[in-house]
BAFI-3210 file (N, C-alpha, C; in Angstrom, 3 decimals, decimal comma, padded with zeros to 6 digits):
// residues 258
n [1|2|3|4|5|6|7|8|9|10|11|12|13|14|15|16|17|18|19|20|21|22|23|24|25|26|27|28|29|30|31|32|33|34|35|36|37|38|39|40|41|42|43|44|45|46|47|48|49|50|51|52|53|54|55|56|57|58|59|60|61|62|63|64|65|66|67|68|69|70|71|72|73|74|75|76|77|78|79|80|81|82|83|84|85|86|87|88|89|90|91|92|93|94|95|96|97|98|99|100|101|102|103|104|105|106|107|108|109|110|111|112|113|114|115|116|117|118|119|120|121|122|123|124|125|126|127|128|129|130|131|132|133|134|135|136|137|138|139|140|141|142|143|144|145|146|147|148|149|150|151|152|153|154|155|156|157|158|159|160|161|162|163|164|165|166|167|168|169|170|171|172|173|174|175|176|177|178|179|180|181|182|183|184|185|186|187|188|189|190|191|192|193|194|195|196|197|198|199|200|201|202|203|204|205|206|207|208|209|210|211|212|213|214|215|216|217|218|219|220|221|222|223|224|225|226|227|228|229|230|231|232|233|234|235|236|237|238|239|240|241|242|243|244|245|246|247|248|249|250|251|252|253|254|255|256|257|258]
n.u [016,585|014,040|010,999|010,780|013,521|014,478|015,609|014,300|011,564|010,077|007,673|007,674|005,785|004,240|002,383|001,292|-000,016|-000,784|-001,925|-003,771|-005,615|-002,865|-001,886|001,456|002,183|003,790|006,224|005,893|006,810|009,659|009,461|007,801|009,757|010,865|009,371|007,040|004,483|001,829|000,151|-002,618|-004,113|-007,283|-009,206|-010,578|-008,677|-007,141|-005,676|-007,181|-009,219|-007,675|-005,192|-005,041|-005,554|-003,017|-001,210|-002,002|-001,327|001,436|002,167|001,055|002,985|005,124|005,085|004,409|002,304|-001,254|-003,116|-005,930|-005,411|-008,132|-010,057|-011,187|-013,676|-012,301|-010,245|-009,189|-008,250|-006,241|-006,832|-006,269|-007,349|-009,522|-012,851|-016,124|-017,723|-021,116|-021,529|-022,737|-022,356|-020,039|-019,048|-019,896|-018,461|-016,137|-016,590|-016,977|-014,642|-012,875|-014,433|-013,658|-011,474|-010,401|-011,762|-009,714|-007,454|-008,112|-008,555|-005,521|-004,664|-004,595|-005,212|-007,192|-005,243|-005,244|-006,489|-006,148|-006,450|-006,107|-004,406|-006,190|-008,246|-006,992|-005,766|-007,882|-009,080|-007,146|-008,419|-010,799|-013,591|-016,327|-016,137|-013,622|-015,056|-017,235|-014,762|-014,259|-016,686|-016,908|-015,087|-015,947|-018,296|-017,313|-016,421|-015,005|-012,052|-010,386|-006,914|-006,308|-004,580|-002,671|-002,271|-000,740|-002,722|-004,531|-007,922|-009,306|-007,692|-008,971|-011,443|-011,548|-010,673|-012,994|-014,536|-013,959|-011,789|-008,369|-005,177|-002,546|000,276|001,396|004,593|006,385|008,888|009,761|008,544|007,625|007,258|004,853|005,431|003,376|003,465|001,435|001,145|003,088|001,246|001,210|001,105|003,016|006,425|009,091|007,509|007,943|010,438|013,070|015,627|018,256|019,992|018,994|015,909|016,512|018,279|015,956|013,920|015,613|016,012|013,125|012,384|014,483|014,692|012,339|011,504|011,445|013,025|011,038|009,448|009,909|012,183|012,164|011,718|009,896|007,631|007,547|005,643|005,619|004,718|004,639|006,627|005,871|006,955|006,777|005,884|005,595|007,552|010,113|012,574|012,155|012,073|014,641|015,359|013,348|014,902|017,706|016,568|015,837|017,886|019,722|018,354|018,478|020,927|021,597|020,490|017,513|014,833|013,188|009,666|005,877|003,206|001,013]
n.v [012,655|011,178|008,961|008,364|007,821|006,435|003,145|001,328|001,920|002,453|003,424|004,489|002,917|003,491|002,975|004,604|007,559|005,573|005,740|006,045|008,920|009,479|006,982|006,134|004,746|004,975|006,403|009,216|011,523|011,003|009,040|010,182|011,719|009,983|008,414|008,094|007,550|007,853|005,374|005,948|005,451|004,951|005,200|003,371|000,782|001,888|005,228|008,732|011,609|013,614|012,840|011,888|014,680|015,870|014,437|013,841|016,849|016,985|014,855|016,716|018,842|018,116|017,157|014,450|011,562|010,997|008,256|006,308|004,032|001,606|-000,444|-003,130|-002,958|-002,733|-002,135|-002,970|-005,044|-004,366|-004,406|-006,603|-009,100|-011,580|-011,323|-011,344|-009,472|-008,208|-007,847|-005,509|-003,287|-003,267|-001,717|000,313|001,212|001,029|003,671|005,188|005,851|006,855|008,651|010,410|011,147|012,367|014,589|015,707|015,809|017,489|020,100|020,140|021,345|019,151|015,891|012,536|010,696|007,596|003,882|001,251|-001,333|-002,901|-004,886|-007,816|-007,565|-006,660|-009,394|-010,694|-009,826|-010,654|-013,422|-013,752|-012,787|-011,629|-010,379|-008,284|-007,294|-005,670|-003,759|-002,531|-001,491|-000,010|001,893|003,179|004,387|006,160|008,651|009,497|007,878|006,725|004,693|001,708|000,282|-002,755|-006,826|-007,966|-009,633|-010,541|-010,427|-008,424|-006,251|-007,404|-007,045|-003,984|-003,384|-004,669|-002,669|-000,165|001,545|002,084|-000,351|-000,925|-002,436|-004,544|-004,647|-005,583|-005,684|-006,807|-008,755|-012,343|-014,212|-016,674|-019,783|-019,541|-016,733|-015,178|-013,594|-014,969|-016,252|-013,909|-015,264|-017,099|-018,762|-017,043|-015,152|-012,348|-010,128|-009,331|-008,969|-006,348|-005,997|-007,938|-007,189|-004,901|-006,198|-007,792|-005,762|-004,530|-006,674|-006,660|-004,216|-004,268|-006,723|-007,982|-009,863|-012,339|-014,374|-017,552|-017,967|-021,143|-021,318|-021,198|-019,404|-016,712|-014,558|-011,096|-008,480|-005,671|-001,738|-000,710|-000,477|-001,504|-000,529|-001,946|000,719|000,284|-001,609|-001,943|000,629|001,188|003,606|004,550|002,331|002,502|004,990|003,775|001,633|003,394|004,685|002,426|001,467|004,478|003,829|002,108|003,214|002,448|004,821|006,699|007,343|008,586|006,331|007,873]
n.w [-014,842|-016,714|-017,380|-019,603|-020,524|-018,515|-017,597|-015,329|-013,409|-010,321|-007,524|-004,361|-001,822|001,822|004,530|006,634|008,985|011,046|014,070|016,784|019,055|021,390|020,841|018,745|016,256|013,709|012,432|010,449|009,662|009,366|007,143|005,778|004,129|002,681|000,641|-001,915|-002,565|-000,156|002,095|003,670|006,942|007,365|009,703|010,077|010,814|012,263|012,607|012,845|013,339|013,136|013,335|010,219|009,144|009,798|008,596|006,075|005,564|005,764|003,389|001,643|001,601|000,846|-001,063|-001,732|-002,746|-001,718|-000,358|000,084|002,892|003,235|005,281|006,817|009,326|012,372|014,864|016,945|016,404|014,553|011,956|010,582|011,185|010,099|008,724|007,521|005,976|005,224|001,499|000,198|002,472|003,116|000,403|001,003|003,622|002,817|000,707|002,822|004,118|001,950|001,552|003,807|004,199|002,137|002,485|004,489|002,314|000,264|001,899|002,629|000,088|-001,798|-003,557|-003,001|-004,128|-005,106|-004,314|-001,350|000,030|003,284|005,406|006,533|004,903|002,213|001,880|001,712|-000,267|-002,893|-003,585|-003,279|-005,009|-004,291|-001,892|-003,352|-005,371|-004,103|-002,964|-005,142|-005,511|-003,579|-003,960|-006,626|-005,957|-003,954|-005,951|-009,225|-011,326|-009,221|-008,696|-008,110|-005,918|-005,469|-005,552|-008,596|-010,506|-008,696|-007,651|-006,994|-008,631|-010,871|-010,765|-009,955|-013,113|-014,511|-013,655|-015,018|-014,068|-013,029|-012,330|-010,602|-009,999|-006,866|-005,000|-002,073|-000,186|002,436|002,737|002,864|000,229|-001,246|-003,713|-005,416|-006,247|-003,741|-000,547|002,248|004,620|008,062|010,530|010,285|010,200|009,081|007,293|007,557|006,315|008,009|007,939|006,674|004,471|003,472|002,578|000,961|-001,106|-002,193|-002,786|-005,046|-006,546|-007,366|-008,554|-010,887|-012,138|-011,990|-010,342|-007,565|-004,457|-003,395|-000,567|-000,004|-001,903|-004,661|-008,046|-008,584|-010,439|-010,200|-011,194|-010,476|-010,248|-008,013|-004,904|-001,805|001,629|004,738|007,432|010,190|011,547|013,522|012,812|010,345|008,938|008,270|006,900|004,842|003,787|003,090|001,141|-000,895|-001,469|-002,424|-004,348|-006,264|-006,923|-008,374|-010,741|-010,472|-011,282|-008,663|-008,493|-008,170|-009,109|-009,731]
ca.u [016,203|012,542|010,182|011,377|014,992|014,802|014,871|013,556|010,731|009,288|007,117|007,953|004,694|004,187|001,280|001,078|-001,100|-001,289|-001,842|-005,407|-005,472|-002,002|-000,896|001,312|003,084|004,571|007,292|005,252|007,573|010,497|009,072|007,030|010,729|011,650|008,346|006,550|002,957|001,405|-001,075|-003,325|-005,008|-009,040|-010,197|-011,006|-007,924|-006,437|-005,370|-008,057|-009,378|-006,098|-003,979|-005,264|-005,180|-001,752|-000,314|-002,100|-000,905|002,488|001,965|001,144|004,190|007,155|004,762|003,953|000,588|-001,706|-003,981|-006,427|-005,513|-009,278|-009,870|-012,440|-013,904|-011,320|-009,516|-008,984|-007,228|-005,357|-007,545|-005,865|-008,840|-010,460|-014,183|-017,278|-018,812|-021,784|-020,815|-023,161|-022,048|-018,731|-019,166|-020,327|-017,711|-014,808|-016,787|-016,841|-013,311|-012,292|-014,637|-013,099|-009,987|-010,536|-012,027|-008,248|-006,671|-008,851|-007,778|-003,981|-004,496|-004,088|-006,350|-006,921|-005,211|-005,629|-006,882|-005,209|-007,029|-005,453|-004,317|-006,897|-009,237|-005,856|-004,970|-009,201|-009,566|-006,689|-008,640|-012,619|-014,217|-017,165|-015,483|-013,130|-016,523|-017,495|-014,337|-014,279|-017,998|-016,792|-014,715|-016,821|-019,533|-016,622|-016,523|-013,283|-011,041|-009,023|-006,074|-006,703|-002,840|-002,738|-000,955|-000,882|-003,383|-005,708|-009,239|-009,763|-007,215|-009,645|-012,909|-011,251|-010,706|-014,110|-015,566|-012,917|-010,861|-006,683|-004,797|-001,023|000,629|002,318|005,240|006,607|010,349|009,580|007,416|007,845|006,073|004,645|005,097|001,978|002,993|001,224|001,994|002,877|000,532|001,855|001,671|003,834|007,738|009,718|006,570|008,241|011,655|013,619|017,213|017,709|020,427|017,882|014,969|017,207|018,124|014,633|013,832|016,407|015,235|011,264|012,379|014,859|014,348|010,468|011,605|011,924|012,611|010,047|010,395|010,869|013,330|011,469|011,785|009,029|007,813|006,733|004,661|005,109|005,012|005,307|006,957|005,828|007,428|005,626|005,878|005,226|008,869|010,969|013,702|011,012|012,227|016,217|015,273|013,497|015,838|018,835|016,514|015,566|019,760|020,399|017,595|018,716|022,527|021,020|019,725|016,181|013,731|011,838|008,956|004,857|002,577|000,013]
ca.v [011,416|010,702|007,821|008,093|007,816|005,267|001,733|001,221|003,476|001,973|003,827|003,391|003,686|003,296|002,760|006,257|007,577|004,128|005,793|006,374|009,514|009,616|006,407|006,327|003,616|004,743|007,953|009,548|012,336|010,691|008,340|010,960|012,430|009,430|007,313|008,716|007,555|007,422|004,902|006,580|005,007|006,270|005,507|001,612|000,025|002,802|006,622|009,382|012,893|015,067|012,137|011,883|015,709|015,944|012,907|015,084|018,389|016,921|014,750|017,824|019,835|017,115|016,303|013,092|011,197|010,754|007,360|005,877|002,609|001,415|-001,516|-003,596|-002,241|-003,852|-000,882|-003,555|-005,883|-003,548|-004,926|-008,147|-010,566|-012,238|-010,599|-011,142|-008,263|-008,368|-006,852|-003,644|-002,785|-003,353|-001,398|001,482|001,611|001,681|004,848|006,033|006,135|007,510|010,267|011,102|011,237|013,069|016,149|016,554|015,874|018,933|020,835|020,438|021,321|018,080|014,920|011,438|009,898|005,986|003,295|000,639|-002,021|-002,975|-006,245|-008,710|-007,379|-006,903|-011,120|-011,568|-009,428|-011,627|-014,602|-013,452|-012,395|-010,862|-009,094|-007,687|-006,465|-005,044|-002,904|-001,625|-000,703|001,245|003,044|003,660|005,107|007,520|008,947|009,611|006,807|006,237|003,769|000,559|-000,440|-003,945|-007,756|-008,198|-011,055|-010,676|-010,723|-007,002|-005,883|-008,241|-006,052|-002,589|-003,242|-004,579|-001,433|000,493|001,913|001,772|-000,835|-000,473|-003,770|-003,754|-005,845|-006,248|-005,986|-007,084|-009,950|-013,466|-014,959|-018,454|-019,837|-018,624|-015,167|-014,175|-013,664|-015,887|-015,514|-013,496|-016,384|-018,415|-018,301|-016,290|-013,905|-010,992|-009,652|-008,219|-008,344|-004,955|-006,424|-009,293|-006,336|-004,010|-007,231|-007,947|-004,525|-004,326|-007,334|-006,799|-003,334|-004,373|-007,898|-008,230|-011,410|-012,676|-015,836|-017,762|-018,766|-022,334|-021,415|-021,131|-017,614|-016,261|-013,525|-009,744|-006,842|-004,418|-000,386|000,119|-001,153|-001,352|-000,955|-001,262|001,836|-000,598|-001,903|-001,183|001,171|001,401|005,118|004,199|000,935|003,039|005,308|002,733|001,186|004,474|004,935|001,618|001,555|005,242|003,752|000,750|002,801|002,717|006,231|006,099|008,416|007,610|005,978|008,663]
ca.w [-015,525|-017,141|-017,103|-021,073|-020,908|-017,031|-017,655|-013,999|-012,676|-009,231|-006,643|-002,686|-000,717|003,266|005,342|007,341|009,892|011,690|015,429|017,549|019,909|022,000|020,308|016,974|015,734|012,369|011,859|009,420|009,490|008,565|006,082|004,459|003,598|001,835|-000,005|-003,160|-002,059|001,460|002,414|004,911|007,387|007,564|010,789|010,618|011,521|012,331|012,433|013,744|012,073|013,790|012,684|008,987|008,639|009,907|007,529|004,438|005,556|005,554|002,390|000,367|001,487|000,218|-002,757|-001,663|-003,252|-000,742|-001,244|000,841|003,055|003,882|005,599|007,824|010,683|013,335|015,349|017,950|015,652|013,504|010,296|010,357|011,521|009,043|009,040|007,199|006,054|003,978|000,762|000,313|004,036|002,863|000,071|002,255|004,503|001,666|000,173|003,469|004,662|000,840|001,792|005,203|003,775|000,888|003,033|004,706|001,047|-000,247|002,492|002,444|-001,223|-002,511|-002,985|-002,770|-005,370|-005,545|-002,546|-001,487|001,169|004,416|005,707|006,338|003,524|001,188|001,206|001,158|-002,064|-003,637|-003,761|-002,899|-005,846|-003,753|-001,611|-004,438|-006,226|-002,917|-002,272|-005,846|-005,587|-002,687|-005,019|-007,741|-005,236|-003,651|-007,246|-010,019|-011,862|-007,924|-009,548|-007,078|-005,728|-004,884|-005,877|-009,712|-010,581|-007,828|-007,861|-006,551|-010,202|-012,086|-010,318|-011,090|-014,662|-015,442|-013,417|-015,918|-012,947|-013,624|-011,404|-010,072|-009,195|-005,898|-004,137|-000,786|-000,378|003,492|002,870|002,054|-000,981|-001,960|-004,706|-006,026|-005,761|-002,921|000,395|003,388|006,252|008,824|011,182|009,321|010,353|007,875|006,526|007,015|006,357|009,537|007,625|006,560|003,787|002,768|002,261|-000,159|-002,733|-002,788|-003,940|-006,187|-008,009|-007,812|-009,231|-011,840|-012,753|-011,660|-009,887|-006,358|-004,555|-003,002|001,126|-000,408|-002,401|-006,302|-008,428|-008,580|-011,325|-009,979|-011,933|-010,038|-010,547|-007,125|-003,479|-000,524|002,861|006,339|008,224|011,797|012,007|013,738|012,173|009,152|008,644|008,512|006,062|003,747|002,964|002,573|-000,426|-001,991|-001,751|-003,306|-005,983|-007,314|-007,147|-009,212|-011,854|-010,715|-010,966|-007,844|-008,508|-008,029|-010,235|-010,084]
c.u [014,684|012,436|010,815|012,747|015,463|014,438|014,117|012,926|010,005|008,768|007,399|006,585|004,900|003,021|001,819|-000,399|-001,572|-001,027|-003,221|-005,033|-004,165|-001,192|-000,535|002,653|004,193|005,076|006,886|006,330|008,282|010,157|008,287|008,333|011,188|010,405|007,683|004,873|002,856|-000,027|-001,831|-004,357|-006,524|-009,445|-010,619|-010,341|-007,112|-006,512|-007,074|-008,205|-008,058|-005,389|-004,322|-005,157|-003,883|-001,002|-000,513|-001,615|000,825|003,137|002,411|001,928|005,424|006,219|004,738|002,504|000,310|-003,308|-004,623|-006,515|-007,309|-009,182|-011,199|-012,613|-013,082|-009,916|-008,393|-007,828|-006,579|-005,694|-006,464|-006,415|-009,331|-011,830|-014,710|-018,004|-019,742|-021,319|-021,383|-022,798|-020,395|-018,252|-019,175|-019,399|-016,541|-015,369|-016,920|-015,872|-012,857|-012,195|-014,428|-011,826|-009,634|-010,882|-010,383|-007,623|-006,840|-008,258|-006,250|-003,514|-004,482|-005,675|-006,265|-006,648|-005,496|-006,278|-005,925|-005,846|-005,790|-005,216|-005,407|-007,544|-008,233|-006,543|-007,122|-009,941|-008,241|-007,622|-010,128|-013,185|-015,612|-016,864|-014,578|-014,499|-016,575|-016,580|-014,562|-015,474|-017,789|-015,991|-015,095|-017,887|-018,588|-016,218|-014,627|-012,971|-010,104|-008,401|-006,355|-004,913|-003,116|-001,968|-001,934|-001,405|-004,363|-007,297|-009,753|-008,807|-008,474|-010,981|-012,906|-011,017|-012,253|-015,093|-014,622|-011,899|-008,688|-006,574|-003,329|-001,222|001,708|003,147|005,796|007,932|010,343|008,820|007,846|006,617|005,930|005,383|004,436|002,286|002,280|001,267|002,347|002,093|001,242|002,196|002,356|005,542|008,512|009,215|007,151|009,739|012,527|015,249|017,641|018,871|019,720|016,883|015,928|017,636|017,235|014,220|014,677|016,009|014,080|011,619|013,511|014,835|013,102|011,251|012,026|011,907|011,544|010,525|010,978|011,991|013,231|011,686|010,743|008,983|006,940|006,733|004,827|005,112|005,396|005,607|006,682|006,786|006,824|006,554|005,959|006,764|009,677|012,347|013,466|011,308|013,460|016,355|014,673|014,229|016,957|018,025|016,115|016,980|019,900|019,650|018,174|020,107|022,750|020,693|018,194|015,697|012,949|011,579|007,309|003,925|001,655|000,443]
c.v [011,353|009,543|007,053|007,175|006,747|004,120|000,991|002,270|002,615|003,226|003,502|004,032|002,812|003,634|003,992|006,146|006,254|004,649|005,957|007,694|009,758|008,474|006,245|005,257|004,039|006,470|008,405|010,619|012,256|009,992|009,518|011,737|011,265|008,756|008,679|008,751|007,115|006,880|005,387|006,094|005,962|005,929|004,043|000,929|000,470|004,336|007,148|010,720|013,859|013,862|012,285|013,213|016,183|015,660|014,176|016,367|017,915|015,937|015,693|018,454|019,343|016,678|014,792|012,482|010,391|009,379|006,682|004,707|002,178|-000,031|-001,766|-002,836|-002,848|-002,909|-001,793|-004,623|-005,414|-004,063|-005,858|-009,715|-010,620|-011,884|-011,006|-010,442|-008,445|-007,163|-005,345|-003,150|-002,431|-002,228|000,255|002,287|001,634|003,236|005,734|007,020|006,891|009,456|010,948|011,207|012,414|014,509|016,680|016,585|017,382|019,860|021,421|021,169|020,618|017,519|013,671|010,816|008,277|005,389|002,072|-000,324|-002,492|-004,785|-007,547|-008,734|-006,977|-008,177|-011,273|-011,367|-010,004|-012,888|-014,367|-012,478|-011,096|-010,094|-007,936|-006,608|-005,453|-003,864|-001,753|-000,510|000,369|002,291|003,958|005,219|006,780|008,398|009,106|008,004|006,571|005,041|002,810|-000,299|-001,681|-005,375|-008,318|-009,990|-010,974|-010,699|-009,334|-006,297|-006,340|-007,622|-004,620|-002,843|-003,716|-003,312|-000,143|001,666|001,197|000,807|-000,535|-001,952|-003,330|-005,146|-005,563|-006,460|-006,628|-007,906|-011,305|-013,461|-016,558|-018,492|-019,753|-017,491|-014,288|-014,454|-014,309|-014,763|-014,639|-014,331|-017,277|-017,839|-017,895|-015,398|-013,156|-011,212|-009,060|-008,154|-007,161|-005,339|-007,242|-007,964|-005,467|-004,976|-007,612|-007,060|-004,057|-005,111|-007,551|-005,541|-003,618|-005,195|-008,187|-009,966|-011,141|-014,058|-015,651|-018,233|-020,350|-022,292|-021,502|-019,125|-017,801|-014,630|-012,162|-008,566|-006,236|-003,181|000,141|-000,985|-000,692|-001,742|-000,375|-000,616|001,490|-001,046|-001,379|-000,914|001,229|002,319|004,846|003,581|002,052|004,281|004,871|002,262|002,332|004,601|003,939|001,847|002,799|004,990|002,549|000,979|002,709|004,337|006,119|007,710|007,479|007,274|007,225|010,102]
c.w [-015,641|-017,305|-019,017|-021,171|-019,460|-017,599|-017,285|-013,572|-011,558|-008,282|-005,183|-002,233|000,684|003,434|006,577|008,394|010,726|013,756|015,355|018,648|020,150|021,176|019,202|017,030|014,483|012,693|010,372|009,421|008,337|007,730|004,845|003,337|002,543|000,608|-000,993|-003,244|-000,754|001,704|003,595|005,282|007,739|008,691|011,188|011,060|012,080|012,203|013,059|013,228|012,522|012,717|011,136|008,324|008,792|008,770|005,695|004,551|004,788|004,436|001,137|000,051|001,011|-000,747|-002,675|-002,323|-002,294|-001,124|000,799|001,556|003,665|004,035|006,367|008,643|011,410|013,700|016,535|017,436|014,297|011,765|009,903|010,871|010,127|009,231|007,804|006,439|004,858|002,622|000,158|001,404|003,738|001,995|000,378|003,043|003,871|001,218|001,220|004,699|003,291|001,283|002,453|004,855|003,135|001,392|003,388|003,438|000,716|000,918|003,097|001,267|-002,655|-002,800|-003,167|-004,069|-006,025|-003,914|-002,448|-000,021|001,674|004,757|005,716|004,461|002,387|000,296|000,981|-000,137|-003,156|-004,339|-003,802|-004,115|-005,348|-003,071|-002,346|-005,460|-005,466|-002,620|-003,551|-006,142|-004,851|-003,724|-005,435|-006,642|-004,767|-004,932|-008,019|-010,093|-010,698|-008,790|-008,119|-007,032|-004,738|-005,577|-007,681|-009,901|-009,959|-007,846|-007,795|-007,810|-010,927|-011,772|-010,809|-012,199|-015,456|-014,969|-014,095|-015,117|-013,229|-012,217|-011,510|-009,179|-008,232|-005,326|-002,777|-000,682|000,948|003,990|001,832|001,204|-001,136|-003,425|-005,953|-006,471|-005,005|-001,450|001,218|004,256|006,853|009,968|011,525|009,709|009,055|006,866|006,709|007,199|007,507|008,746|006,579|004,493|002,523|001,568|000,580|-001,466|-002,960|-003,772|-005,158|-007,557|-008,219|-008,741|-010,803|-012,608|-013,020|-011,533|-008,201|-006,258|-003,272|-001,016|000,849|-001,877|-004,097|-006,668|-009,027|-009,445|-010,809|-010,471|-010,915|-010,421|-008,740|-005,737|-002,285|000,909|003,875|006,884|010,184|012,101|012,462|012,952|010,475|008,457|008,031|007,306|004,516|002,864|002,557|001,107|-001,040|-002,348|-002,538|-004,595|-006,788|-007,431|-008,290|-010,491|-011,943|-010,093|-010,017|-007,983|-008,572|-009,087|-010,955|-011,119]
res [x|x|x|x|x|x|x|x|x|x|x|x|x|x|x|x|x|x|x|x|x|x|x|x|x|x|x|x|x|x|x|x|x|x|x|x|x|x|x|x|x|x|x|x|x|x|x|x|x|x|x|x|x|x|x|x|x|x|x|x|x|x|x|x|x|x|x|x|x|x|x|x|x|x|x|x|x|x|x|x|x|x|x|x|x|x|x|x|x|x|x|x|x|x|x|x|x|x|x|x|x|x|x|x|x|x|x|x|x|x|x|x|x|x|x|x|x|x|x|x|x|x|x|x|x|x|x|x|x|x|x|x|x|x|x|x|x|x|x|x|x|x|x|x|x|x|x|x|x|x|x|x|x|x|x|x|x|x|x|x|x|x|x|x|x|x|x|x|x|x|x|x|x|x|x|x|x|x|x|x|x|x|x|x|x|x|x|x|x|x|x|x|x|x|x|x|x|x|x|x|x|x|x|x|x|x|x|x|x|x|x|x|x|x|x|x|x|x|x|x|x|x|x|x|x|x|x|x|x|x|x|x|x|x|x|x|x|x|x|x|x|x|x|x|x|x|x|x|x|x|x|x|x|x|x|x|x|x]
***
């Protein structure tokens, strides 16, 4: 089946490489067997130069596209604090996780195909105009058209397109939504998904309808090209191959944007 002749074409990516030293949180293994792009942590909220060359070695060999998760400095709080950063500093330190990345890419064979910011600095380039400038500058500076995967509408889409950089809208089969369209806190009771049933009709209808409902109970309209599922849950590995099973039993092409 081609992108021609598929009605549905979605992307699955996962957040990869999310260990330090001895500790590893995510089954990069098994996930790398099932997802189409791998967000790879650089070093700020996460992952470590063994871990990041590992993740790309084993990327390159199942043909996975390997993309850069960069995030705040905040190792301690898994880049989900709310931070500050002035925005040339900011700037700085996006072009300089691309580029630590990008050395293991090149050396698996491969290379870094798109970026894709990390939790805190995600939901703050939704809405923050300056920081959104800020990550894409980092971009720009790490050089090439990187496609910028993040939530259709946002402020960090609306930065890559005037710095003429492609965007890729992304959804969340494992995350509540506002009404707005974007995400509940994580704080907030019922932000994430844990029913493994729940998760798979989400994805079914962000990928075939471009709709979900909302936690209060509104449908809500989602662009996406591609889905995300966290790699941190438990049974993360298990979950995403049940929705790669349903989506290609559905009718949808999962293959990656890039």
């Amino acid at each position: 089946m081609s992108d021609a002749v598929a009605p549905f074409v979605i992307d699955l990516n996962a957040d990869l490489g999310e260990g330090f030293g001895r500790w590893q949180l995510t089954d990069d293994d098994a996930l790398l067997s099932t997802v189409t792009s791998a967000n790879v942590a650089c070093g700020f909220h996460a992952g470590d130069p063994s871990t990041m060359r590992r993740v790309c070695e084993l990327a390159a060999e199942r043909g996975v596209v390997i993309g850069a998760q960069v995030s705040y400095r905040d190792l301690a709080g898994f880049g989900r604090r709310a931070m500050d950063v002035p925005p040339d500093e900011l700037a700085d330190e996006i072009a300089y996780q691309i580029g630590a990345l990008e050395v293991f890419a090149r050396a698996a064979g491969a290379r870094v195909g798109y970026v894709k910011p990390h939790g805190a600095l995600y939901n703050r380039c939704v809405h923050d105009e300056e920081q959104a400038a800020a990550v894409i500058q980092g971009v720009s500076t790490a050089g090439g058209a990187l496609p910028v995967l993040g939530l259709t509408g946002s402020r960090l889409h609306e930065a890559a397109r005037r710095a003429g950089l492609p965007v890729v809208g992304e959804a969340f089969a494992d995350r509540a939504y506002t009404a707005e369209g974007t995400l509940v806190p994580r704080r907030e009771a019922g932000a994430v998904i844990h029913d493994p049933d729940e998760v798979v009709k989400r994805a079914l209808g962000m990928a075939r309808d471009g709709a979900v409902t909302s936690l209060d109970g509104r449908p809500v309209e989602i662009a996406a090209r591609s889905l995300c599922l966290h790699g941190d849950t438990p049974g993360a590995a298990a979950l995403a191959r049940r929705v790669r099973s349903e989506l290609a039993a559905g009718g949808v092409l999962v293959r990656s944007f890039v």
